[in-house]
N, C-alpha and C positions, 0 to 999 in steps of 0.2 A: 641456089638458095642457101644462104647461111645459114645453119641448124646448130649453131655454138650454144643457141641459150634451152634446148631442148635437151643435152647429154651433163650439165652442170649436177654434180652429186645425183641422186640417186629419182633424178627428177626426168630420164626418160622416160618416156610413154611411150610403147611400140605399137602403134596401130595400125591396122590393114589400108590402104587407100579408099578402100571403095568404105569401109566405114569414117574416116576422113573427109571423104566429101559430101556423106550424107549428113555428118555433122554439121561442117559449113554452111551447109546448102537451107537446110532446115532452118523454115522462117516459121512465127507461130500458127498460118494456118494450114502449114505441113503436119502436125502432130494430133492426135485422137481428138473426136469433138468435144469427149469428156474430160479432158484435163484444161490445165491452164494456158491460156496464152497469151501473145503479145495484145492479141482483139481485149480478151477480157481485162486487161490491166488497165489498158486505154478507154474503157467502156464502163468502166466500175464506176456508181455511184455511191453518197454517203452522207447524210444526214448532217447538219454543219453547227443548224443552233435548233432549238427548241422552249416552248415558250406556253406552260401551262395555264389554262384561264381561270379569271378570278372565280367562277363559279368550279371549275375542277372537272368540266365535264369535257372541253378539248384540248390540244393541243396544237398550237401553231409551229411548222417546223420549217427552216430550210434546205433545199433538197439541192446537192451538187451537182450538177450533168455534165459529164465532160461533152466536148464537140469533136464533132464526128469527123476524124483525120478522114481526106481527102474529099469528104461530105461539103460539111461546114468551114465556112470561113474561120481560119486560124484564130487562137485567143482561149484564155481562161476559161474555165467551166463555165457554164451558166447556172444561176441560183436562183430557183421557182419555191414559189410560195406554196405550202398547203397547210391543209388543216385534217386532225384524225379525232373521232372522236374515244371514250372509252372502250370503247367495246372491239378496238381497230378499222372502223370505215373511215377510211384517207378520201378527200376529197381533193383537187385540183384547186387553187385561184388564183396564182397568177402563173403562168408555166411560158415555155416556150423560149426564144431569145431574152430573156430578161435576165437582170441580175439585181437583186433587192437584197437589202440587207438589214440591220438594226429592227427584226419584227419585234412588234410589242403588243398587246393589248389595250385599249385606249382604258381610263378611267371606268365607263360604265360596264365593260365587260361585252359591249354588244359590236363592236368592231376592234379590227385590225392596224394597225399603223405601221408601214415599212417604208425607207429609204429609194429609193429609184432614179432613175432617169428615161424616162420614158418618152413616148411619140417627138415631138418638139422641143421639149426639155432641152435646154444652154445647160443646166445645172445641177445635180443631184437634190431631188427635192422631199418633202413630205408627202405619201399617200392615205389615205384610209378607207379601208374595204369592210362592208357589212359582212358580220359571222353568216347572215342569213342569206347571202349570194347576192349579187348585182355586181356592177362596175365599179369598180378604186376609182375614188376623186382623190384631185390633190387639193392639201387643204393649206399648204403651206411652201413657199417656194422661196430662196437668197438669190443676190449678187454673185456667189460664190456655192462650190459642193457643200451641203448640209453633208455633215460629219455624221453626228450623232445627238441626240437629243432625250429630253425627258417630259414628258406630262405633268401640269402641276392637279390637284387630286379631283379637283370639277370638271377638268376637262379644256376650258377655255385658254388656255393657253400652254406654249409647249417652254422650254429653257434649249438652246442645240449651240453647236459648235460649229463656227466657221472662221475662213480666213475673211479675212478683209476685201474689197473688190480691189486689183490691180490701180494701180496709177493708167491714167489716160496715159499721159506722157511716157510713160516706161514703154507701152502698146508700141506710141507710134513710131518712137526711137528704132526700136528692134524693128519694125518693117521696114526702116530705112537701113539694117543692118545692124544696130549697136546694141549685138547682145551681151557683149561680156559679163561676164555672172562672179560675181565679189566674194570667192569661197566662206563659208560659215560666216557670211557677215551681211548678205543678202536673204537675208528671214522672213517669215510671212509665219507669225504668231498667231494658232489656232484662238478667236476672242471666244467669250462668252455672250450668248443672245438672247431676248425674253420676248415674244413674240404672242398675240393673238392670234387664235385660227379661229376659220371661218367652215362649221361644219358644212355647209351648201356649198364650197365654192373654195379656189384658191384664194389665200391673201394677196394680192399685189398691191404694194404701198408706192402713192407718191411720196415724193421727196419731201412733203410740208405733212404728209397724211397721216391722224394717230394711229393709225395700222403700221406706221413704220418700224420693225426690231428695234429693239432698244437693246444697245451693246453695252454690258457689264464693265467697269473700270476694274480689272483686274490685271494683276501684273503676273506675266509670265505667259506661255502657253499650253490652253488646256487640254485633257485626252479623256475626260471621261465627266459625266455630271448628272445627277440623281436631285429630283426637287423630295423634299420633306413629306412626310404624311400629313404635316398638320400648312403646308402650303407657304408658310414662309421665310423658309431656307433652301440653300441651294449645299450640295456637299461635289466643288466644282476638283478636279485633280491637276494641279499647277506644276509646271517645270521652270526655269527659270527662261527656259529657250527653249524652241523646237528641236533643235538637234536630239536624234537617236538617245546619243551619250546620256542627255539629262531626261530623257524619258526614263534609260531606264533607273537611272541610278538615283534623280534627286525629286522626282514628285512629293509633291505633298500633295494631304486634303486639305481643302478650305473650306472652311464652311461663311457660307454667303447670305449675305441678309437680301431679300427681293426687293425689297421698297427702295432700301439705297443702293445696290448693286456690287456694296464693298463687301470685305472678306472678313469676318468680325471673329475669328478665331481659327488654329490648324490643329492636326492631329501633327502628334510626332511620333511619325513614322521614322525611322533608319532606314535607309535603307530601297531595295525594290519594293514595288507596292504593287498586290494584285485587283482582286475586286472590293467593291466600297456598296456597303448595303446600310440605307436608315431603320431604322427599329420600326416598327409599325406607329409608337407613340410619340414617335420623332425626339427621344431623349437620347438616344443612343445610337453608334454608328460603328457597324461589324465592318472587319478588312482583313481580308490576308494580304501578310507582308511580312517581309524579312524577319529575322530575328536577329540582324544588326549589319551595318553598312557591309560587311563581309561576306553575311548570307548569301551565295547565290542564287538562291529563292522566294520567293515570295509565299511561302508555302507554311508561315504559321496562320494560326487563328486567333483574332486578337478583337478585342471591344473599347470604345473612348466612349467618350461622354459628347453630348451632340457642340457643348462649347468651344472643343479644343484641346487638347492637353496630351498628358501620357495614356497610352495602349497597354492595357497589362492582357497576356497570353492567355486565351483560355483552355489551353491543351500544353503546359509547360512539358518539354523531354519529350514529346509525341516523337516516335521512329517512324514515321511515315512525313505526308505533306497533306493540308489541306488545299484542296484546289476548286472546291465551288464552295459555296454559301445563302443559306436563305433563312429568315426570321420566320417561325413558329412562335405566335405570338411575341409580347414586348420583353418577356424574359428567356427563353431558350432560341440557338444557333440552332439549325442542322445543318450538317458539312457532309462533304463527300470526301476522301481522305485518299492517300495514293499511297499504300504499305507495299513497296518490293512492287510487282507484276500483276497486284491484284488493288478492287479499289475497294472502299467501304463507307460505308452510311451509315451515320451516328447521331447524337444531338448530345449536347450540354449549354449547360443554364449559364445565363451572361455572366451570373457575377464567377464562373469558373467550376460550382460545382454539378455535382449529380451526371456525369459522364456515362452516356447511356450508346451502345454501341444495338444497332438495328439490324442491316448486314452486314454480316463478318467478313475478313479476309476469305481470298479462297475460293468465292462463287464467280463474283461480276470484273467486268472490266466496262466503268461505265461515271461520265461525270454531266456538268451542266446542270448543275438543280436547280428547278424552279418548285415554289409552293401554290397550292390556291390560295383565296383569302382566308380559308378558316383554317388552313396550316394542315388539313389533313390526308391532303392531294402532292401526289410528287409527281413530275417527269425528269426522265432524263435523256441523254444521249448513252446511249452503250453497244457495244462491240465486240468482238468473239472470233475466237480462232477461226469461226465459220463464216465471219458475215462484220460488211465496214459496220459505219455507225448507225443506226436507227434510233426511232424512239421508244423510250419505253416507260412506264406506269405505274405507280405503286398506290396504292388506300392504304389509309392507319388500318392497322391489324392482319396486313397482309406480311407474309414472307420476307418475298423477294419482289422487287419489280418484275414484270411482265412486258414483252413485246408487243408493239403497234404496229408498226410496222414494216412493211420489207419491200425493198425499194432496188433488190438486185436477185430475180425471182428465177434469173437463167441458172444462177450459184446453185440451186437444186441437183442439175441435171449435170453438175462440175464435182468430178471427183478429188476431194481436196487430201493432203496430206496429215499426216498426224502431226500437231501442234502440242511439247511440251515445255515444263519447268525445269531447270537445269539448274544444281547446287554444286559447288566447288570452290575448294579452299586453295587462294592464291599463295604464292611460296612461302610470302610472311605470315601468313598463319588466317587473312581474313579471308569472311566468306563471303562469297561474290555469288551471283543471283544471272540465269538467263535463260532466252527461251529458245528452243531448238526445234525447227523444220525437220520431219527427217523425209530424206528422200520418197517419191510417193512410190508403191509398189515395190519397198524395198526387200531384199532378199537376203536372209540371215546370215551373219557369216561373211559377207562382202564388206568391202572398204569403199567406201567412196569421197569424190573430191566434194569440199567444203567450201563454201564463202561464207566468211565472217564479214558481218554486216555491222557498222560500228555508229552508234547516235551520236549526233551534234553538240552545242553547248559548251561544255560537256552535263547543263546543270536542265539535263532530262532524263530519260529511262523509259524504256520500253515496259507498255504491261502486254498481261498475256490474253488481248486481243489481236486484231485483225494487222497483220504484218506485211501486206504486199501491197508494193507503191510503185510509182513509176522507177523512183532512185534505190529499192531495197527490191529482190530478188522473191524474196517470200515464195508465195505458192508455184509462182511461173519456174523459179528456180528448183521446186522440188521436184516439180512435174519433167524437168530435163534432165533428172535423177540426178541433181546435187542436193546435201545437207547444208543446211541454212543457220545458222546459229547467231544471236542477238545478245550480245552480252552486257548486262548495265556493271561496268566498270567502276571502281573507286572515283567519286565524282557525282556520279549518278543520284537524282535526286527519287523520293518515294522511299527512303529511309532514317530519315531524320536531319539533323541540321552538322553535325558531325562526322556523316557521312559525306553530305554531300561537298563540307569543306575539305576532306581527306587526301585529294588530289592537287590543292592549292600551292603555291610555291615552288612547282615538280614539272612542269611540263613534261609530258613523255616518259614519266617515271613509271612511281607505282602505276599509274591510273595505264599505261597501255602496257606494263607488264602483265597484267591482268588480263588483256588480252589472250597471251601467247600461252598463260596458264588454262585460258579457259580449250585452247586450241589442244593442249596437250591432253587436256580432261577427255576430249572428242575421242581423241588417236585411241587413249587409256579404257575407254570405253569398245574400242573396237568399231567403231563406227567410220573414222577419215581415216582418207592414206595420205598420210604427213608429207605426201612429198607433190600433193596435189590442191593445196592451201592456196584460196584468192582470199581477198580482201578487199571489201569497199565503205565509203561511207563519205557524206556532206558536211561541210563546213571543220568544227572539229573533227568529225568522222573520215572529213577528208582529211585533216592533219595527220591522223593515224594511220589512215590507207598511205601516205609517204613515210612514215616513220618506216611502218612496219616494209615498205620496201627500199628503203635506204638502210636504217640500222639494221632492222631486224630484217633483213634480204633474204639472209640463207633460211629464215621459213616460210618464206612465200614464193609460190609461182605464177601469181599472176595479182594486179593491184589495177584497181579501177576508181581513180580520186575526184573528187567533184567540189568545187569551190574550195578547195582545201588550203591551208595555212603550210608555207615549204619555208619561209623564211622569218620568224619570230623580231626581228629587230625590223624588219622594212614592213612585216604585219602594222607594229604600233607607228611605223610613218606613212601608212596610208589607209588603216580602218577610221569609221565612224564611230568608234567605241576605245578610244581610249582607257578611260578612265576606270570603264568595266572591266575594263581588259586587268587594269591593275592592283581596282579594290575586289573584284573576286576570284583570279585567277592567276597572277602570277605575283603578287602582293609584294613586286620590286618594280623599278623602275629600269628601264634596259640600260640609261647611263649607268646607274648603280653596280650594273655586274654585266658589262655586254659580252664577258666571254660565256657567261649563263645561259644568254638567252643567242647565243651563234651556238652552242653543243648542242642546246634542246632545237637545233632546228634542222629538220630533213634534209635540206640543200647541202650544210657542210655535210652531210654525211651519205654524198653523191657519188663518191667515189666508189663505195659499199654496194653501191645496186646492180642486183644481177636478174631484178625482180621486173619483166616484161609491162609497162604502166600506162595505162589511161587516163589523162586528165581532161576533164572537164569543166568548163567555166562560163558564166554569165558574163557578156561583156558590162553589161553595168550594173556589177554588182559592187557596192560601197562598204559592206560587212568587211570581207575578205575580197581584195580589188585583184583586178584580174594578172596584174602585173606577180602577183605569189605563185599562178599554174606557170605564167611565162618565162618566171625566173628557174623553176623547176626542170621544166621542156629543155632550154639552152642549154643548160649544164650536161643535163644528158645527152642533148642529141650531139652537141659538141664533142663530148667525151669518146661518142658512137658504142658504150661496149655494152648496151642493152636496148630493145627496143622501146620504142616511144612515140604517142602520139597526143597533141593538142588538138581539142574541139572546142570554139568556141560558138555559144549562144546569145546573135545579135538581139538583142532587145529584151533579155533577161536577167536578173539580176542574181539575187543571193538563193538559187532554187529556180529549176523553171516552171512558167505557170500555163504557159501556151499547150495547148494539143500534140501539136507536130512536134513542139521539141522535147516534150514529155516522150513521144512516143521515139524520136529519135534516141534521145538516152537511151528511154530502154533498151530498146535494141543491140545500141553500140556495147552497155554495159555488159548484158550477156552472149554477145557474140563474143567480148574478148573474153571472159571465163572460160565459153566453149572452146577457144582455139588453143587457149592455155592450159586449161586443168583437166581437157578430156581430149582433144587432138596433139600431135607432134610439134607443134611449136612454129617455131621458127620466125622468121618475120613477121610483120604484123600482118592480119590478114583486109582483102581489099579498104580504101577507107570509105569509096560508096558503100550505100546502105543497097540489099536489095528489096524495094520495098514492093515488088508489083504480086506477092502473093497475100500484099494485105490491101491492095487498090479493090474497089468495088467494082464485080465484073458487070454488074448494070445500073442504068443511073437511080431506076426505078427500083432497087430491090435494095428495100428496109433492113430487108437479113436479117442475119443475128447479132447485129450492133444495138439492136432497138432491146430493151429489158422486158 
C-alpha cells in the first residue's frame, strides 16, 4: 500500500491497527444508541410549509418523511398533510405515500386546498379537505400538472399555473423515435389560467363546455400568482422565458385585470424577486427583492402601488435580509428578517415609517410567516440547534413564538452536541460570523480533527438552527468526535446588501480566505489539530471544497466536493445560469479577462493537490454539469500523485433528493473524513459501501426507523 499521502508535513497520524479497523469498520448502527447516526440522518423529519387559518385557531402544515432505505421504494420524501391546532394537538389528513404541496386555506376558512396526484390522477390536480375531517375531493383537475394556484375571495373560482397540453404530433413522432430536443428553444411556457371549481365534485370540462380554463393572454412565463382582495386583479410573476436564467434574474410583477386577462400595469422590480403579497384593500403590493440587478438577494422589503410603478424600500440600509412577509391590516408589513445566525420579527408601516422590532436578534432561528385575518395570529416554521423545522405560534402580546409541534420525538433520547456562535476577524480586518459543532463528549485540552462545512450560492448563510443533513456532517459528525464548524463567509447573505455583494468580482478571493481564517480561529482556540483539516461543501460549497484542496492543499487533509465548480471558464459554457453568473457574481465576462477566470479555477491549480478528494456529482444536474467533477477526476487521476475518487448519482441533479443516494452520500462523505483525518491514510479506502448493518434484520420490524 502506498502511504505517500499519510507522512506529507506534519500530517501523520500514528495509529494502532486494531484501532484502524474499528474505525473503518464502524457503520452508524455500530456506535451507542444515544448518539447520532447514519439511521437518524436518513430518518429525520421536518416541517417544510405552514399555513395559518383565517380564524387563527390552526395551522396547516407539511410534514417531510423521508423513505425508509431498503423499506420503501427509492425516491424523495414524501410530504403528508396535517393540521395542529393552538394549543399543539396535531392531527393527521392526508399521510402516507402521498406528496401534496401548495396547502392553502380556501376562502371561508372551513377547508383545506392542496396540490396532489393521487389514486388515478394523469396529472397533478386541485384537492379540498374539510378542517372538520372527511375525504379530500378534487375539485379541480388540467391537461397538464397544476403548478400552483390562487383562490379569487368567494371562493368560486381558482387563477393556477400550467403548461399547455403536449402537441399530439410531437407524442406520436417520439414513439416512433424522433426525439431530438432543440436546446433552449424547445420551451413549454408556464400560461396563466381562470378556472371554476366545483365544490361537490371535480371540474371536467368538454372541449365546447363553459367549465372550460380560460388561459390568460400573457406574455412570458409565469412562477407565482395571487388574486386581489377586492377580486379583480391578478399580481401574476412573468419572465420573459422559462429558462432558470430568467426566473432568476428578470421576473417581473404584473398586475392582471380578470375580465380581460391582460396585464394593465408592472412593478419595477431590479433585479431578483422574492415573495409578492396584496394589501388586504388591494391598493397596495408588498415584495421582497433585490436592491438592484446586482443584489444577489432578494432580501429587501419593498411596497408599490397596486397600478404598477416604482418600489420604494421600506427598511432602507437594513444589515440583515427580509425573507418572509405578511400584511397586518392595509397599512403595516410584518417581516421576518435574517440578521447574521439569528432571525427576527418586526413590523413597519407601508409608507416606511414607525419600525417596530417584536423578536429580537438572538433568540429564534425561524421563518415562513403567515397572519390570521385580524393580523393578530402568527405561525411560523422554526428550528434549533436541537430539533429540524416545526411549527410554531405566536398571539399579539405574547413574547416569543411558542412550539406546536415535534415531529422527530426519538431526538429526546439522542444525545446531541453543543451548538455555538463563532466571531472572528479575517486578516483584512472584517468580522466574519459562524457556527461551530463541538465534538460530543469532548475532553478538555484535546485537539481534534475538524470539517469545515462550506454553504452554497454563495448568496445564503447558515443560521444558528438545526445543521445536520444528508450533504453536512452536523451532529452525526460530532458524535464521531470531529468539530464541525459552519462559516458564513464574505458573500453570505443575513447581513445587509453590502455584505453580501463583498465577495463579487473575486472568485476564490477574500470570500474563501475567509475560510482558512476561520480554520486558524479553531486551531487558535485550542480546539483542531491543524494538521487534521477536511473540508466539504455543494455547489459553490463544492467550489471551495476544490479550491481549498488544490490552492490551498497544504491545509487540508482530506476534501469531500459535491456538484462543485473545478473549471470557471467551461462552468459559464455549460451552466443554466449564465447571466446570474455574471450580474452577481463575477461581474466580467470570461472573454473579458480568461486568464481571470483560468487562475480562479481549481483545475489550473491541480498540480498543487496533495489533498486526498471526493467528488460527487448528479448526473443530471444542469446548475453545475457534471462534466466540472469529471474534469476534476482526470487531471488528477492522470497526474496519479494524490488520491481520488468520482461518484456519480444516476438520476439526480444539482443535490440528491432520493433516499438511497442521500443515504449513500452520507456514508461515502464520512467514511472518507474517517480514513483521512482519524486513520493512517493511505489509499482510498474500499469504494463498496458496507451497508448490511444498516439492512433491516426483519421485514416485520418497524424499529427504530419509525419516529
Amino acid at each position: 500500500m502506498n502511504l505517500r499521502w499519510q507522512s506529507r508535513g506534519n500530517r501523520c497520524t500514528r495509529i494502532g491497527m486494531g484501532v484502524l479497523l474499528l474505525v473503518l469498520c464502524m457503520a452508524g448502527s455500530a456506535w451507542s444508541d444515544d448518539v447520532f447516526t447514519f439511521e437518524h440522518v436518513a430518518k429525520t423529519r421536518s416541517v417544510t410549509a405552514a399555513e395559518i387559518s383565517p380564524d387563527g385557531n390552526h395551522v396547516v402544515y407539511v410534514l417531510s418523511v423521508p423513505r425508509r432505505p431498503f423499506k420503501d421504494d427509492d425516491g424523495p420524501a414524501w410530504a403528508e398533510l396535517h393540521v395542529v391546532d393552538t394549543r399543539g394537538n396535531s392531527r393527521p389528513f392526508v399521510t402516507g405515500e402521498v406528496s401534496v404541496g401548495s396547502v392553502a386555506w380556501t376562502p371561508d376558512g372551513r377547508g383545506i386546498s392542496f396540490l396532489a396526484k393521487r389514486g388515478d390522477d394523469e396529472h397533478r390536480s386541485l384537492y379540498v379537505i374539510p378542517l372538520g375531517g372527511g375525504e379530500a375531493r378534487k375539485v379541480l383537475e388540467h391537461e397538464t400538472d397544476i403548478k400552483s394556484y390562487s383562490w379569487n375571495p368567494d371562493g368560486s373560482e381558482v387563477a393556477f399555473l400550467a403548461t399547455e397540453k403536449p402537441e399530439k404530433e410531437k407524442k406520436e413522432l417520439a414513439e416512433k423515435g424522433f426525439k431530438a430536443r432543440v436546446y433552449e428553444e424547445d420551451l413549454h411556457p408556464v400560461a396563466t389560467w381562470i378556472s371554476p371549481v366545483a365544490p361537490a365534485g371535480v371540474v371536467v370540462a368538454d372541449e365546447d363546455d363553459a367549465t372550460k380554463p380560460r388561459k390568460l393572454d400573457l406574455a412570458g412565463s409565469a412562477s407565482e400568482l395571487h388574486w386581489s382582495p377586492s377580486g379583480d386583479r391578478l399580481a401574476v410573476a412573468l419572465a420573459p422565458t422559462p429558462l432558470i436564467d430568467d426566473h432568476y434574474m428578470r421576473r417581473q410583477v404584473n398586475i392582471v385585470d380578470v375580465e380581460t386577462g391582460r396585464s394593465v400595469g408592472q412593478l419595477d422590480n431590479p433585479g431578483k424577486l422574492g415573495h409578492v403579497l396584496w394589501s388586504p384593500d388591494s391598493r397596495q403590493i408588498a415584495v421582497t427583492a433585490a436592491a438592484d440587478i446586482h443584489d444577489p438577494n432578494a432580501g429587501r422589503l419593498m411596497v408599490g402601488p397596486a397600478e404598477g410603478g416604482n418600489l420604494r424600500d421600506l427598511l432602507p440600509g437594513y444589515l440583515g435580509d427580509a425573507t418572509s412577509i405578511a400584511w397586518q391590516g392595509s397599512d403595516k408589513v410584518m417581516y421576518i428578517g435574517d440578521e447574521g445566525v439569528w432571525s427576527t420579527f418586526g413590523s413597519v408601516n407601508a409608507d416606511g415609517s414607525r419600525q417596530n422590532t417584536i423578536v429580537p436578534a438572538g433568540k429564534m432561528s425561524f421563518g415562513h410567516l403567515t397572519l390570521s385575518g385580524d393580523g393578530l395570529s402568527a405561525a411560523f416554521i422554526g428550528d434549533s440547534p436541537t430539533h429540524p423545522g416545526e411549527v410554531f405560534y405566536m398571539k399579539h402580546g405574547e413574547k416569543q413564538p411558542r412550539r406546536l409541534t415535534n415531529s422527530n420525538r426519538w431526538l429526546d433520547d439522542v444525545r446531541l452536541a453543543p451548538q455555538e456562535v463563532v466571531h472572528y476577524t479575517a486578516r483584512d480586518g472584517v468580522e466574519v460570523e459562524g457556527l461551530l459543532i463541538r465534538p460530543l463528549d469532548e475532553e478538555k485540552g484535546r485537539r481534534y480533527p475538524l470539517i469545515l462545512t462550506v454553504h452554497g450560492g454563495p448568496e445564503s448563510h447558515y443560521s444558528n438552527g438545526w445543521l445536520t443533513r444528508y450533504s453536512a456532517p452536523g451532529q452525526l459528525g460530532a458524535a464521531r468526535g470531529f468539530a464541525v464548524f459552519y462559516p458564513n463567509y464574505r458573500g453570505s447573505t443575513g447581513r445587509g446588501v453590502a455584505f453580501s455583494k463583498s465577495g463579487q468580482n473575486d472568485y476564490a478571493g477574500k470570500e474563501f480566505d475567509d475560510l482558512i481564517d476561520g480554520v486558524d480561529h479553531l486551531i487558535e482556540m485550542g480546539l483542531v489539530d491543524k494538521d487534521r483539516v477536511g473540508v466539504t461543501g455543494g455547489s459553490y460549497g463544492g467550489f471551495a471544497s476544490a479550491w481549498c484542496a488544490t490552492y490551498y492543499s497544504e491545509r487540508f487533509a482530506a476534501s469531500v466536493m459535491f456538484v462543485g465548480i473545478s473549471d470557471q471558464v467551461a462552468k459559464f459554457g455549460t451552466t443554466d445560469i449564465p447571466n446570474e453568473m455574471f450580474l452577481v457574481h463575477s461581474l466580467r465576462w470570461p472573454w473579458e479577462d480568461w486568464d481571470y477566470f483560468r487562475e480562479r479555477s481549481p483545475v489550473y491549480h491541480f498540480q498543487k493537490c496533495r489533498t486526498p478528494i471526493l467528488i460527487m456529482h448528479g448526473e443530471d444536474d444542469t446548475r453545475v454539469h457534471t462534466s466540472q467533477s469529471m474534469e476534476l477526476y482526470r487531471y488528477l487521476k492522470t497526474l496519479g500523485e494524490v488520491p481520488v475518487r468520482l461518484v456519480l448519482y444516476p438520476g439526480e441533479g444539482h443535490g440528491n433528493r432520493k433516499a438511497a443516494s442521500r443515504m449513500d452520500y452520507n456514508m461515502r462523505m464520512m467514511r472518507w473524513m474517517e480514513h483521512y483525518l482519524k486513520a493512517p491514510g493511505g489509499e482510498p479506502p474500499p469504494y463498496k459501501l458496507d451497508l448490511d448493518s444498516l439492512k433491516p434484520k426483519k421485514e416485520d420490524d418497524d424499529d427504530k426507523i419509525e419516529s
